[in-house]
N, C-alpha and C positions, 0 to 999 in steps of 0.2 A: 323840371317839367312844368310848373306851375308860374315859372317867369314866360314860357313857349306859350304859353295860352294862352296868357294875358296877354303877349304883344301880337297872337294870331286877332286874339277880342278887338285890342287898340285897332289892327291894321283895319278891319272887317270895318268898324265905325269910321274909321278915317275915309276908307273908298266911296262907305257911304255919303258921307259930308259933302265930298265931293262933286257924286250926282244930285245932290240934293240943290248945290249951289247952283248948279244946272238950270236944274228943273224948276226953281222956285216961280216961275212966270205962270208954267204951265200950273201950277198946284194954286198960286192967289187965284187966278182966273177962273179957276173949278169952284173955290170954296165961293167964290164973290156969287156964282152962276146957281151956285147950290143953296145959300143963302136966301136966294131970289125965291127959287123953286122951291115945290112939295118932294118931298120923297120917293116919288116917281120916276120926277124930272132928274135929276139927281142920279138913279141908277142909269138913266138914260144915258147923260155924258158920261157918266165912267165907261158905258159902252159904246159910243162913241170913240170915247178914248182910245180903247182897247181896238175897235177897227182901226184907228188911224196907226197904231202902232204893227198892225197885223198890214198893213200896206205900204209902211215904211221901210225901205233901204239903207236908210244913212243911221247908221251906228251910233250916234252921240243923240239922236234924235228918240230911234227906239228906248237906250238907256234914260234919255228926261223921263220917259213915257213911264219907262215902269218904275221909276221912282219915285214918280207924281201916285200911281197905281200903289204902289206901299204906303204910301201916305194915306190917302183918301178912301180904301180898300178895305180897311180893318172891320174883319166881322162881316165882310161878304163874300159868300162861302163860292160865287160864281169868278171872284174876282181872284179869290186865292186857288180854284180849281184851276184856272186860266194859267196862271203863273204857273203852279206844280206842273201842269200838262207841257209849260211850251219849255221848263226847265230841262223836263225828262226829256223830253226830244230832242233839244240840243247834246244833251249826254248819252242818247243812242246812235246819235249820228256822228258823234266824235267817236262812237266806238269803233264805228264802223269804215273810220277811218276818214270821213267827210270833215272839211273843213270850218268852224265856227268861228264869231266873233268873241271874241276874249272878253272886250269891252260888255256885252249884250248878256253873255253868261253872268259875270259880275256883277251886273245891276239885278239881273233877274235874282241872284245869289242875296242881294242888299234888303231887295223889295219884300223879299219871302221873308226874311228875317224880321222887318219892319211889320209886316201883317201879324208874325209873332201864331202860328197855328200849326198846331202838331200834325195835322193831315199831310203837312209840307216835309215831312222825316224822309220818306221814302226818295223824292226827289232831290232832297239836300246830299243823303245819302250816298245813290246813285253816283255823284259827283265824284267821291272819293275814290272810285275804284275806276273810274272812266279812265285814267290816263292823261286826264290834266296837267299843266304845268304845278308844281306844289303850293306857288302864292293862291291858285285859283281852290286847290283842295283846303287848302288854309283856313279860306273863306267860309266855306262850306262848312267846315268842323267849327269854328267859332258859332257860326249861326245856329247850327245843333245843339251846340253848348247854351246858349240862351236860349230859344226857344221853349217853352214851359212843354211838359209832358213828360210820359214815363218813357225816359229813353232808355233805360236801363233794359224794362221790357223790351224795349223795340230792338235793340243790337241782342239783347238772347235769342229772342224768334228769328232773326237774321243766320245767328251762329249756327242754332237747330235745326233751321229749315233750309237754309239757301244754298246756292251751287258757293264751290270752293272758294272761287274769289270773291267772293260776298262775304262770304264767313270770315276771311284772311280780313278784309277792311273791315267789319264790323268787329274783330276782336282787335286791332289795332286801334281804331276808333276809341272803343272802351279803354282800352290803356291809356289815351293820352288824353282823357278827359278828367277835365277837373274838377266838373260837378257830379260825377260819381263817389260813392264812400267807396273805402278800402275792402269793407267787403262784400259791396259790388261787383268791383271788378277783379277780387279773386274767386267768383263765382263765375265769372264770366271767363277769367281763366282756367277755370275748372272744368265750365262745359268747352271749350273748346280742347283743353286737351282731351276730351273724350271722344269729340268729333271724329280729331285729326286721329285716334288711334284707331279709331272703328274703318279708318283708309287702307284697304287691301294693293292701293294699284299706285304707292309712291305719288302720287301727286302732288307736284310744286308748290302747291297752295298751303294748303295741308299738313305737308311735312315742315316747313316754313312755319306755321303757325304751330305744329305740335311743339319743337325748339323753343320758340318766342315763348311760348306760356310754360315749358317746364323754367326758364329763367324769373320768369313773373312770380308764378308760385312758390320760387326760392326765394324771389325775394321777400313778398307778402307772408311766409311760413306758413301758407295753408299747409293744415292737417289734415283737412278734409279730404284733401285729394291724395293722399296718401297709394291710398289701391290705387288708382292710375297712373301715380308715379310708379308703382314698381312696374307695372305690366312697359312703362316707357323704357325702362333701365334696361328690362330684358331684351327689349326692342331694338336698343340702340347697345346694346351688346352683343346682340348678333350681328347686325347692320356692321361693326367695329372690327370684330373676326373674318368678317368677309369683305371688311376695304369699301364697304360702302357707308361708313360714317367716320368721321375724324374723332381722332382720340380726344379732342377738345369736347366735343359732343357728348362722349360717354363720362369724360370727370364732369361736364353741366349735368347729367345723368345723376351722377353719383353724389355729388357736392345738394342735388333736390331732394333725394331720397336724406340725404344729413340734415336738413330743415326741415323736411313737413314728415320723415318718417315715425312709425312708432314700432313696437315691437317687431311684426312684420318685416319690415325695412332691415333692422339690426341684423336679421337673422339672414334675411337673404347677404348681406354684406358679410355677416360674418364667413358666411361657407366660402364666400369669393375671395375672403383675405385668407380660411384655411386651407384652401386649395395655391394661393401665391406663397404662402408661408411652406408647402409640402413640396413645390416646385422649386423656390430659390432653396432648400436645403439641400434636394436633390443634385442641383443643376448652376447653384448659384445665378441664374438668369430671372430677371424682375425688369418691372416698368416701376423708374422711383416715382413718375409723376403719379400712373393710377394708384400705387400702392398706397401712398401720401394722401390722395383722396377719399380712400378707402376709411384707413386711420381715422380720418379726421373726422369722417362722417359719422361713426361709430360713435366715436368722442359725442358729439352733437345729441348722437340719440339718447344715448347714457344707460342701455338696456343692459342689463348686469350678462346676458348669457354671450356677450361678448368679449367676457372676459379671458377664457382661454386663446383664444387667436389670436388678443392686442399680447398676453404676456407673453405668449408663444414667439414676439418679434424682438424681444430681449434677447433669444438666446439663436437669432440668426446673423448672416450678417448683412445687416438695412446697413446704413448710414446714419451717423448719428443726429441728423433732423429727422429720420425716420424713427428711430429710438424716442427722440423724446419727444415728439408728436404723440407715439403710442404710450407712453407712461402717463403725461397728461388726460388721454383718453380712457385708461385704466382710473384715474381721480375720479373722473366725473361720472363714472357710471354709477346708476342705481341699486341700492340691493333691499 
C-alpha cells in the first residue's frame, strides 16, 4: 500500500511539473509585475488573472492559468476560495452527468495542492467519490495526503455525518492513506462499522463498507471494536441462513470475531460450535469450512470456557484437519 502512494505522490508531482513547464511565462511575467508594484497592485493581477482564466476556452490555456494561480496564490484566502469553488463545480457537474475537461480538473487538482490549505479538503475530497477516471481520483488522494491538517478529523466527520457514499469514500480514503497511524485508521474503521450497522434499509454503500472494515479491523486486531463485531456476525448470520450473504462473508465474520474478540466473542462462538457439534452427532451433516473457522477463532481467543465444545470435536466425526485444528485450540486457551 505504501509503494501505491508514493507513486500516486510521484505521479501528482509529475502532472504538476508538467503545467508548470507550461506556465513558467505566465508566472516570470507576474512575479517581474509584482516586483514593480505595491501589494495592491499585485492582488490586482492575480485577479486579473483569474478573469482572464474565467473567460478562457482553451484547455491548456485555463491549466497555465491555474498553475501560475498555485504558485503566486499561497496565503490568499480569495485566491484558494476561487480554486476550491470552481473545483467543487467541476465535480457537481461531472456528477450530474455534464461533461468536463480532464486536463482543467487536473491542474485545478495541482494548484490546490500547490497553495497547500486545508480549507481545500472538502473539494479535494468531493473528487473521489465523483466518478472520475482513478488516475484523476489518484491525484486528489495524493494531494490530501500532503496537504497539512487534521485529515484524520476531517474523514471521521465525513464518516458521522454524511450521506452513504461519502462515508464509503471517506473510509476508503482513510485506508489507503499513509499518513495516518494505525490507530487512526482502526478508529476510523471502527466508526464506520457502526455507521454501516445502524443501516436498516441494505444500502450499497453501507453494506459495502460494513464488509471492507470488518476485514480492516481483522487485520489491524482492534479489540476495541469487539461489541460491533459481534452484533456484525449475527448480522451476517442471519443474512447467510437466508441466502442473502455468501458463506465467504460470515467465515470474514467469524475469522473478525478470532482477532479483535474477547471473552464475549468465545462464548457466542462457542454455542455456534456446540450447536454444529450436537447436529453433526446427530445427523452427521456439517460445513467443514464454517466449522474450521469456528475452531480456529476460538483458538485465537484462547478463553478457557471454550473448552468443552473444542474437546467435544475429538469424539465426532470432523476430519482430521478438523481434529487437529481443535486440539491446538484446546493448547492455547487460558485458564
Amino acid at each position: 500500500m505504501h509503494k501505491q502512494i508514493s507513486f500516486i505522490t510521484l505521479f501528482v508531482f509529475l502532472t504538476m511539473s508538467v503545467f508548470c513547464d507550461n506556465a513558467n511565462q505566465l508566472s516570470d511575467n507576474l512575479h517581474d509585475q509584482n516586483n514593480r508594484n505595491s501589494g495592491t497592485s499585485g492582488s490586482q493581477d492575480i485577479d486579473a488573472l483569474w478573469r482572464q482564466f474565467l473567460s478562457s476556452s482553451n484547455a491548456d490555456t485555463m491549466a497555465e492559468i491555474l498553475i501560475t494561480l498555485g504558485t503566486l496564490g499561497k496565503g490568499n484566502k480569495q485566491v484558494i476560495d476561487n480554486l476550491n469553488n470552481h473545483l467543487m463545480g467541476m465535480n457537481l457537474l461531472f456528477r450530474s452527468g455534464s461533461a468536463v475537461n480532464y486536463t482543467v480538473v487536473s491542474a485545478c487538482i495541482s494548484a490546490i495542492m500547490e497553495l497547500g490549505d486545508s480549507s481545500s479538503y472538502p473539494a479535494l475530497f468531493s473528487v473521489l467519490y465523483a466518478g472520475y477516471p482513478e488516475v484523476i481520483a489518484s491525484e486528489a488522494q495524493g494531494a490530501l495526503e500532503i496537504i497539512p491538517g487534521n485529515f484524520y478529523q476531517f474523514l471521521l466527520n465525513v464518516i458521522q455525518n454524511n450521506p452513504p457514499d461519502e462515508k464509503f469514500a471517506a473510509f476508503r480514503a482513510g485506508m489507503n492513506s499513509e499518513r495516518l497511524s494505525l490507530s487512526e485508521r482502526g478508529q476510523l474503521a471502527e466508526r464506520a462499522l457502526e455507521q454501516s450497522l445502524n443501516d436498516t434499509g441494505n444500502n450499497i454503500d453501507l453494506t459495502a463498507m460494513r464488509y471492507s472494515a470488518v476485514l480492516y479491523l481483522n487485520h489491524f486486531r482492534w479489540t476495541r471494536a469487539n461489541a460491533l463485531v459481534i452484533r456484525h456476525y449475527y448480522r451476517v448470520q442471519s443474512d447467510f441462513l437466508q441466502d442473502n450473504a455468501s458463506k465467504e462473508r460470515f467465515i470474514e465474520a467469524i475469522a473478525c470475531l478470532g482477532a479483535v474478540g474477547d471473552s464475549d466473542a468465545a462464548l457466542v462462538l462457542g454455542l455456534q460450535l456446540g450447536l454444529i457439534n450436537a447436529r453433526t452427532e446427530s445427523t452427521g451433516a456439517f460445513d467443514p469450512d464454517i466449522t474450521m473457522a469456528i475452531v480456529r477463532a476460538l483458538g485465537n481467543i484462547g478463553f478457557h470456557a471454550a473448552f468443552d465444545h473444542l474437546l467435544s470435536v475429538s469424539n465426532l466425526s470432523y476430519p482430521e484437519d478438523i481434529q487437529i485444528a481443535a486440539r491446538e485450540a484446546v493448547d492455547r486457551l487460558k485458564w
